[in-house]
MIBA-517160 format. One line per field, with one value per residue (C-alpha): residue number from 1; x negated, y, z; residue in three letters. Coordinates in nm, 3 decimals. Example, Ala and Ser with C-alpha at 12.3 -4.5 7.8 and 13.67 -1.06 7.14 Angstrom:
gulo	(1 2)
east	(-1.230 -1.367)
north	(-0.450 -0.106)
up	(0.780 0.714)
drenmi	(ala ser)
END
This chain:
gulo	(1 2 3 4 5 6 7 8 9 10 11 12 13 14 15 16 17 18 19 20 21 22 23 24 25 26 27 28 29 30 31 32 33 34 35 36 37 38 39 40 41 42 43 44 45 46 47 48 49 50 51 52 53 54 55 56 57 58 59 60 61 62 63 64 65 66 67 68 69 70 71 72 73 74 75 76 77 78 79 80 81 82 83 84 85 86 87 88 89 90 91 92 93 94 95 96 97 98 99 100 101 102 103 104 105 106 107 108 109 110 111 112 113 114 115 116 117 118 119 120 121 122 123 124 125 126 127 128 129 130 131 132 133 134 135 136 137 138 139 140 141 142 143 144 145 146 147 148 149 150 151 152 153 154 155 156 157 158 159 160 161 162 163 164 165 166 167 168 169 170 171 172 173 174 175 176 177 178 179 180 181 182 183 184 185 186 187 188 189 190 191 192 193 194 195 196 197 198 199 200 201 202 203 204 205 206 207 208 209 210 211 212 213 214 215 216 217 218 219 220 221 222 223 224 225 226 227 228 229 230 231 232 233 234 235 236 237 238 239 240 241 242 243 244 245 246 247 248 249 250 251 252 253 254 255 256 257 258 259 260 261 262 263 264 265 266 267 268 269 270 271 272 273 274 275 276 277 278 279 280 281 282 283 284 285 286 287 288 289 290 291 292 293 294 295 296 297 298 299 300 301 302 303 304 305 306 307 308 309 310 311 312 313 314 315 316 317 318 319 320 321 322 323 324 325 326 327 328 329 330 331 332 333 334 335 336 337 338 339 340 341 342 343 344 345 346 347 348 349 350 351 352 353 354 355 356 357 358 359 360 361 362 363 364 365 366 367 368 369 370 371 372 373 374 375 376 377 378 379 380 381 382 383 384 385 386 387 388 389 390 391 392 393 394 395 396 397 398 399 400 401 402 403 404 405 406 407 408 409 410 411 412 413 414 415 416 417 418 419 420 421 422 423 424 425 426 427)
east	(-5.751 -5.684 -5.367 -5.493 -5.740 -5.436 -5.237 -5.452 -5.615 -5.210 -5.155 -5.499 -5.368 -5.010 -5.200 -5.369 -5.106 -4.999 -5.384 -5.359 -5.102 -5.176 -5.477 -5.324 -5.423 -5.771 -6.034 -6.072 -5.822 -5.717 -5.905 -5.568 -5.442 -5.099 -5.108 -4.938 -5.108 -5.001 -5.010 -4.758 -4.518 -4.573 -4.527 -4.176 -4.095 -4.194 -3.853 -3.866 -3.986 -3.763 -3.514 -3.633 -3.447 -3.282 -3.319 -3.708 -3.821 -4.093 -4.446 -4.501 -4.547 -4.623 -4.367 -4.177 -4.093 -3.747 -3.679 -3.315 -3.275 -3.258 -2.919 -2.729 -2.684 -2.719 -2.409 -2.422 -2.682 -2.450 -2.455 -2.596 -2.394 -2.501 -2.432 -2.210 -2.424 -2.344 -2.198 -2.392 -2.260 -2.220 -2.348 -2.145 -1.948 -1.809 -1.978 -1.815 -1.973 -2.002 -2.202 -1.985 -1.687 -1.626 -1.578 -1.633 -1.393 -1.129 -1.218 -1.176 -0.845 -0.660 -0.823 -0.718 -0.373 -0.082 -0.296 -0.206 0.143 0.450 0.671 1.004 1.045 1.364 1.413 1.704 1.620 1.715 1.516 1.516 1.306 1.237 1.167 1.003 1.007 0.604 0.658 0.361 0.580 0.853 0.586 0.506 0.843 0.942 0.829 1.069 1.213 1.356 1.250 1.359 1.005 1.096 0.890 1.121 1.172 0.841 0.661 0.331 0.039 0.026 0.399 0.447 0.142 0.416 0.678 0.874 1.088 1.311 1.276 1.481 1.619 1.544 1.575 1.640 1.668 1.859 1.926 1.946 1.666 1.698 1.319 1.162 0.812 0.623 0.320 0.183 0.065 0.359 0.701 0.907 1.177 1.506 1.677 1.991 1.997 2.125 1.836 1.963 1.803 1.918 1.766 1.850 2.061 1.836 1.755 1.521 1.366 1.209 0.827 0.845 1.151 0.975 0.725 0.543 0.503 0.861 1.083 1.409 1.310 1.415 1.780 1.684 1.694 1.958 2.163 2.117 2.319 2.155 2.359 2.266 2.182 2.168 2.189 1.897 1.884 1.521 1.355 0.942 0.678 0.431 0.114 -0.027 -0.378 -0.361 -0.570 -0.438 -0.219 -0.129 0.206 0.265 0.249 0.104 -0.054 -0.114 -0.150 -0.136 0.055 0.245 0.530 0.873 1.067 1.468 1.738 1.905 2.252 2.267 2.605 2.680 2.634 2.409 2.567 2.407 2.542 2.316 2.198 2.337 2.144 1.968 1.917 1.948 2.060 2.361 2.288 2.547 2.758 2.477 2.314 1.957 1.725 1.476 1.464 1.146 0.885 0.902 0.885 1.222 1.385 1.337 1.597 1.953 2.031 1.724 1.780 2.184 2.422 2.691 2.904 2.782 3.016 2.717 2.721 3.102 3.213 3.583 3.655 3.816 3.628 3.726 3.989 3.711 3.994 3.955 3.527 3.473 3.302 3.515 3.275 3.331 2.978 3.124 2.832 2.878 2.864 2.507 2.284 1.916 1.955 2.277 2.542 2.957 3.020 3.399 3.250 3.045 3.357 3.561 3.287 3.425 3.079 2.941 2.858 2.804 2.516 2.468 2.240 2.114 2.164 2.381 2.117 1.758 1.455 1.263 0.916 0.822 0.463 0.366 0.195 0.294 0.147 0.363 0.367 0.591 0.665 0.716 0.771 1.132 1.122 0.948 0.870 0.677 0.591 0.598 0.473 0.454 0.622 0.957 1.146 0.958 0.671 0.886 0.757 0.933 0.982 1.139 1.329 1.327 1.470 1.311 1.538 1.534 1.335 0.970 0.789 0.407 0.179 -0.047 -0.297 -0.293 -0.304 -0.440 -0.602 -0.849 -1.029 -1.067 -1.379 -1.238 -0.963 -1.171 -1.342 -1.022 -0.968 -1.326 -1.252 -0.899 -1.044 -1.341 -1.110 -0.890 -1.213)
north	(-5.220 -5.327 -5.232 -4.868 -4.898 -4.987 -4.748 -4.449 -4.554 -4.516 -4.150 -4.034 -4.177 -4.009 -3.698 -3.637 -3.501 -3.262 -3.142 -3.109 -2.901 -2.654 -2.620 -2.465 -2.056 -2.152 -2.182 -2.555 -2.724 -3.074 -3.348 -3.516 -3.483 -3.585 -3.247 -2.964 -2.641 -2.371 -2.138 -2.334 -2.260 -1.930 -1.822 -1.742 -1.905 -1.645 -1.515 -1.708 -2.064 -2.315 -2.412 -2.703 -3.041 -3.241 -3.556 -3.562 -3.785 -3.683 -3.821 -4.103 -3.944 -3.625 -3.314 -3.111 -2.735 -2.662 -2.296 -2.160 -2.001 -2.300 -2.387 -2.707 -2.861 -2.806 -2.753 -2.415 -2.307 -2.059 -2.147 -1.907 -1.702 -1.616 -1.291 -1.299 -1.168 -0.870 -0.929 -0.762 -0.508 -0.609 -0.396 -0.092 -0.166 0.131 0.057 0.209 0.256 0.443 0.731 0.759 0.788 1.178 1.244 0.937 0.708 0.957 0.979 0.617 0.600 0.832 0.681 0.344 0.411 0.287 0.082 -0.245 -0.160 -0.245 -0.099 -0.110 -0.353 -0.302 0.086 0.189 0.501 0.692 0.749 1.008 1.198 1.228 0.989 1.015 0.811 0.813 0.985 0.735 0.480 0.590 0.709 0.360 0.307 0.674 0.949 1.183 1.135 1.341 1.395 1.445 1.550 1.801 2.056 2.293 2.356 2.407 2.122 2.133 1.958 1.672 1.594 1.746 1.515 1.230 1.299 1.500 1.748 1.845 1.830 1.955 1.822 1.579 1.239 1.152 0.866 0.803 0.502 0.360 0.101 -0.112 -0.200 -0.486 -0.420 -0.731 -0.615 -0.242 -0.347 -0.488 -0.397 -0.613 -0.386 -0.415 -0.155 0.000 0.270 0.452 0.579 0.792 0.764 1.080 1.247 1.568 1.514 1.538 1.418 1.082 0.855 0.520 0.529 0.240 0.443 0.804 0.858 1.202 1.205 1.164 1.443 1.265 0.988 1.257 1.143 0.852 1.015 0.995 1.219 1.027 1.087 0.895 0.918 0.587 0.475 0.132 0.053 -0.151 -0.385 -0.433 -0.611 -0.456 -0.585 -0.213 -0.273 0.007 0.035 0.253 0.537 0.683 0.510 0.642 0.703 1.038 0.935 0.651 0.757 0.521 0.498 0.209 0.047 -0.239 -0.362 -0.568 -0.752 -0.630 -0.631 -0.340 -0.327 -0.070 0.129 0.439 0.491 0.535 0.725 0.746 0.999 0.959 1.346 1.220 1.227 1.463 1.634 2.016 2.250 2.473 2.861 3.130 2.916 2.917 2.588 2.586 2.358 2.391 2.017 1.863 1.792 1.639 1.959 2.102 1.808 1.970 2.269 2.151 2.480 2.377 1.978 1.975 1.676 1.619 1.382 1.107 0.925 0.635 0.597 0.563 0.363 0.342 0.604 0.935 1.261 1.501 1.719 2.093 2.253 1.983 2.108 2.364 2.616 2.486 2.498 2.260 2.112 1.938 2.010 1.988 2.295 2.321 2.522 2.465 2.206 2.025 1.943 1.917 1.604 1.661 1.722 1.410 1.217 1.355 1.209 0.831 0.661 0.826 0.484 0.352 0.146 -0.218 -0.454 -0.323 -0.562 -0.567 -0.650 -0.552 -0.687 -0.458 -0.442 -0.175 -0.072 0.186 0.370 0.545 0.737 0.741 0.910 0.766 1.012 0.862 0.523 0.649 0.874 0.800 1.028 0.900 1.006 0.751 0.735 0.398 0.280 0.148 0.172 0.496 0.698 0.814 1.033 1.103 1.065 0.831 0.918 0.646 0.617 0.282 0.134 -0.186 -0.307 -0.245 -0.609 -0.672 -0.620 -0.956 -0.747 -0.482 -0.138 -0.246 -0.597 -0.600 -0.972 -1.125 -0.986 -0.604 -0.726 -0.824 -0.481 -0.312 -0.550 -0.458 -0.112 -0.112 -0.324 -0.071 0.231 0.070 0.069)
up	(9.751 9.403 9.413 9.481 9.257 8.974 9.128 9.036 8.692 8.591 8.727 8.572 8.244 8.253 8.334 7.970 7.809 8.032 8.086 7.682 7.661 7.961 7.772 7.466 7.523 7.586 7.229 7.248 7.025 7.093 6.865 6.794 6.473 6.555 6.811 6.626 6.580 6.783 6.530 6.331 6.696 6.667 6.282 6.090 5.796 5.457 5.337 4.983 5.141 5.084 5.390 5.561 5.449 5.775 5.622 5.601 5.834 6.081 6.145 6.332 6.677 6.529 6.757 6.487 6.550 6.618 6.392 6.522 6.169 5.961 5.819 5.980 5.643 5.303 5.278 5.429 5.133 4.911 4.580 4.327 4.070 3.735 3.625 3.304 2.969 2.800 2.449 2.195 1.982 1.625 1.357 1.367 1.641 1.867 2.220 2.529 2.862 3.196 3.038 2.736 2.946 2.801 2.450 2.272 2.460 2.432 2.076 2.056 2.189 1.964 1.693 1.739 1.898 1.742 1.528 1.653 1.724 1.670 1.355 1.186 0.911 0.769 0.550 0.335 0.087 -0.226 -0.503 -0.818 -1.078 -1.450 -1.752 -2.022 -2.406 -2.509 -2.888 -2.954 -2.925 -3.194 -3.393 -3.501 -3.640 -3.785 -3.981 -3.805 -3.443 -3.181 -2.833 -2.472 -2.292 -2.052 -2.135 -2.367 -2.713 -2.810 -3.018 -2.996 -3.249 -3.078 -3.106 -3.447 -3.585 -3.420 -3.635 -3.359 -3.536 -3.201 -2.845 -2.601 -2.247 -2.007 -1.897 -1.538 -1.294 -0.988 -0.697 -0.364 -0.199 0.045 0.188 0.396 0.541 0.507 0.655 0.687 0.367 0.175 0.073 -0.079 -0.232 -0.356 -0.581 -0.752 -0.971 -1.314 -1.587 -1.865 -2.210 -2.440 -2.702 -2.933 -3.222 -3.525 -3.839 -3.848 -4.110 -4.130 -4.190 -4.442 -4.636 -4.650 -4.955 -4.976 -5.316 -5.378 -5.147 -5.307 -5.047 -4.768 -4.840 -4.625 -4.364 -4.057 -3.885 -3.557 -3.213 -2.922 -2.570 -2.398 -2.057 -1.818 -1.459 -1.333 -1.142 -0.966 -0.727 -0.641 -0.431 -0.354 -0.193 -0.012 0.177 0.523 0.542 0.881 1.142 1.444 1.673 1.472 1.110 0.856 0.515 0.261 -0.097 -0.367 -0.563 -0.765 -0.995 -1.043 -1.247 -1.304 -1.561 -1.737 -1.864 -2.145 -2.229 -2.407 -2.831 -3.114 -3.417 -3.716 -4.046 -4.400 -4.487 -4.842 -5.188 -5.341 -4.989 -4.995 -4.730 -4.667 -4.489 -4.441 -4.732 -4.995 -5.132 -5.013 -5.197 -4.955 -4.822 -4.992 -4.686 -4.315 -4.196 -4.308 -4.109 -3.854 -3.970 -4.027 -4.243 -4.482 -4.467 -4.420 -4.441 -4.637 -4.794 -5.073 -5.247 -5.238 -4.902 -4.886 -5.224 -5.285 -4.986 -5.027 -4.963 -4.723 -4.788 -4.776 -4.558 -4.258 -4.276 -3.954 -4.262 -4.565 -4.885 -5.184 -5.186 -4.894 -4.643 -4.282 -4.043 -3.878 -3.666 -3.682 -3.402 -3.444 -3.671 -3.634 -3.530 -3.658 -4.003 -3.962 -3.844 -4.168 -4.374 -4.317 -4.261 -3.888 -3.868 -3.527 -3.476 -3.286 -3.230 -2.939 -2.675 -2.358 -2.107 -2.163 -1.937 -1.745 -1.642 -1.392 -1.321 -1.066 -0.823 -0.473 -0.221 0.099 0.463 0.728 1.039 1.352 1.244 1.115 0.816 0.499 0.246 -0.121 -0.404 -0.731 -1.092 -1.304 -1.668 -1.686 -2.046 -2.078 -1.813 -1.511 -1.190 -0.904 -0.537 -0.248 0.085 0.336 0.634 0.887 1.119 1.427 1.655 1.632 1.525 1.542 1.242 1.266 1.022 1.231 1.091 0.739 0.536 0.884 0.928 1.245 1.311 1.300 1.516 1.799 1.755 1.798 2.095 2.254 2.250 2.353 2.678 2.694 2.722 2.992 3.220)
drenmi	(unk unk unk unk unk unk unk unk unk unk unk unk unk unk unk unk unk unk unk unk unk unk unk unk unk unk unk unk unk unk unk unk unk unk unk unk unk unk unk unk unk unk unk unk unk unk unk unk unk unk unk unk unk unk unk unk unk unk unk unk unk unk unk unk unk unk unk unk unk unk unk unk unk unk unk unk unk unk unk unk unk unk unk unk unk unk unk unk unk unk unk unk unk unk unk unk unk unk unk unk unk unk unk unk unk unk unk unk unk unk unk unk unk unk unk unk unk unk unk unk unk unk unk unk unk unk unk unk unk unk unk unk unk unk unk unk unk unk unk unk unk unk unk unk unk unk unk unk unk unk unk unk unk unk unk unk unk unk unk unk unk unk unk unk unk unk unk unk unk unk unk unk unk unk unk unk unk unk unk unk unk unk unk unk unk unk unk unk unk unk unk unk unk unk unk unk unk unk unk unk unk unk unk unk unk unk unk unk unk unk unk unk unk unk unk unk unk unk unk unk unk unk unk unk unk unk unk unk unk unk unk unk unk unk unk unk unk unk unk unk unk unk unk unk unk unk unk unk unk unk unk unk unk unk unk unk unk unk unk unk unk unk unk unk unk unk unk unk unk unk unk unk unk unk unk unk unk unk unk unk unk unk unk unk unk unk unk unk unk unk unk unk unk unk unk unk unk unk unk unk unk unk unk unk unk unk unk unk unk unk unk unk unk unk unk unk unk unk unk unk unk unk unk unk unk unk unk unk unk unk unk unk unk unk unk unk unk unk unk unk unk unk unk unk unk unk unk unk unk unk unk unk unk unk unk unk unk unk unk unk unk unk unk unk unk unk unk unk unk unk unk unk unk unk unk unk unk unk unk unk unk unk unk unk unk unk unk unk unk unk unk unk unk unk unk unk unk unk unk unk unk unk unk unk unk unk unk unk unk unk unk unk unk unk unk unk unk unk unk unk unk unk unk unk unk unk unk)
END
């Protein structure tokens, strides 16, 4: 009977939970607080709670829910991705985007193309124009000069008030270049070439020997032949600033200087117009020569031969003269003399001193446009011995090298803007 008795307390007790749990629709909730609710069974997760970790461990005797969306692992969480910022656009900077995809980007691209590339460093050229001698310059040394300013025979007040008494002609110079591009900035060039220096015969005095109150000190005055010129020898370095780069052409203007040698040849003759000057017209004595401006006349101021200039020589026989006369004056237009009868006269004297090789300073600037990365044309103007303007042909040659400065003195910081856009307009 007891063991009845034992028999059934056991199956009554292994009953209870099953009781509990068929229990669950009805509105009494178990007491237990170990029991899980049902409406913890029954709800999903919210979308943004956090996955449930598999390591926790559960309540002691407490029955966990089993969700069939939770991840196996941790592992199997993707990891999140930052999206990359957006540089900012600097202060000026040229944006590009999506909306701007018209116009402006194609804008941007023929602005900036060609900028960054490549270009030909080496060049050969010619070069050639016109010189001219300052009269400012001789002024400080002489009453009465001549003058090669290539602008006719006309003297105007502003040369006459410099003691020009002639000017006629024109001075010129000529050579070849070689050129290496340093940069599209720099040239370093190298250079070749013939300058003449020539001026009118005509008579010219000394400031220090020339007294207005005294016209006898006239007969200081020179009959003076000047037919001199020099190849130079001349090495440049010409900055120029871009303006406009592209794959058509390159503008830029600047400028710069060099440092050359010059070797002079050719000959300076000089012929005394004698004392007690007079001059000699249509083979009549002309005492006409008393002021600076009848130097500038070689019928009214006329040379001829002084026994003080050439002690102890013989005159000229008056037959040998081109217009025989016995005052022994040489034959003369208004601008220039006989240089036979000057030669006849024993003392056409010429003059030295000048030396060989003179140094020469050259200071300039240039505008230039290159055309297709192949032909350059420029256009020059500086001091060199005298004022000079004139232009350059240039012709650029081998392989296309990078520019590290890009198409002008750009800093690092307008580089990478030329970078940003280049990337923007591939996009």
């Amino acid at each position: 009977m007891a063991l009845m008795r034992l028999t059934l307390a056991l199956a009554l007790m292994c009953s209870v939970p099953a009781t509990a749990a068929a229990a669950a629709g009805s509105p009494q909730q178990p007491t237990s607080s170990k029991a899980p609710a049902a409406e913890a069974e029954t709800t999903e997760p919210a979308p943004d709670a956090e996955p449930a970790v598999a390591d926790a461990e559960p309540d002691d005797g407490a029955l966990q829910p089993m969700s069939s969306k939770a991840p196996d692992s941790a592992s199997d969480i993707p990891p999140r991705t930052e999206p990359e910022p957006t540089p900012e656009a600097e202060p000026g900077e040229i944006t590009l985007s999506s909306e701007r995809e018209g116009g402006d980007l194609r804008s941007a691209r023929r602005k900036w193309k060609g900028a960054d590339s490549g270009f030909r460093r080496h060049g050969v050229g010619v070069r050639g124009g016109i010189t001219v001698i300052p009269s400012w310059v001789l002024s400080k040394w002489f009453a009465t000069h001549t003058n090669a300013l290539c602008r006719g025979e006309s003297i105007g007040d502003f040369a006459a008030k410099r003691g020009i008494v002639q000017q006629d002609g024109c001075n010129y110079y000529v050579g070849g270049e070689y050129i290496y591009r340093f940069n599209r900035i720099l040239d370093l060039v190298s250079s070749v070439g013939y300058q003449r220096v020539a001026v009118p015969p005509g008579l010219w005095i000394q400031d220090d020997e020339y007294d207005p109150l005294r016209p006898e000190t006239l007969g200081s005055a020179d009959y003076t032949e000047i037919e001199l010129g020099f190849v130079f020898i001349e090495l440049d370095a010409i900055a120029r600033v871009p303006i406009v780069v592209n794959e058509n052409v390159e503008f830029s203007i600047g400028g710069g200087g060099g440092l050359g040698l010059g070797i002079l040849f050719g000959d300076i003759h000089q012929t005394s117009i004698g004392s007690a000057p007079a001059g000699f017209t249509d083979n009549t004595r002309n005492p006409s020569c008393n002021s600076l401006d009848d130097l500038g006349d070689h019928r009214r101021c006329t040379p001829r031969y002084d026994v003080l200039e050439d002690p102890g020589g013989t005159p000229p026989d008056a037959s040998a003269l081109n217009n025989p006369n016995p005052d022994l004056f040489a034959d003369c237009t208004k601008k220039k003399c006989s240089g036979r009868d000057l030669a006849a006269f024993g003392y056409r004297n010429r003059q030295g001193g000048a030396p060989p090789v003179i140094p020469v300073i050259n200071l300039l600037l240039s505008a230039r446009v290159i055309i297709k990365d192949t032909v350059g044309i420029a256009v020059t103007g500086g001091f060199q011995t005298g004022f000079y303007f004139g232009g350059n042909f240039q012709y650029f040659f081998g392989k296309p090298k990078q520019d590290d400065m890009g198409a002008g003195p750009a800093s690092a910081k307008k580089r990478r803007k030329r970078l940003t856009l280049q990337r923007g307009a591939r996009f």
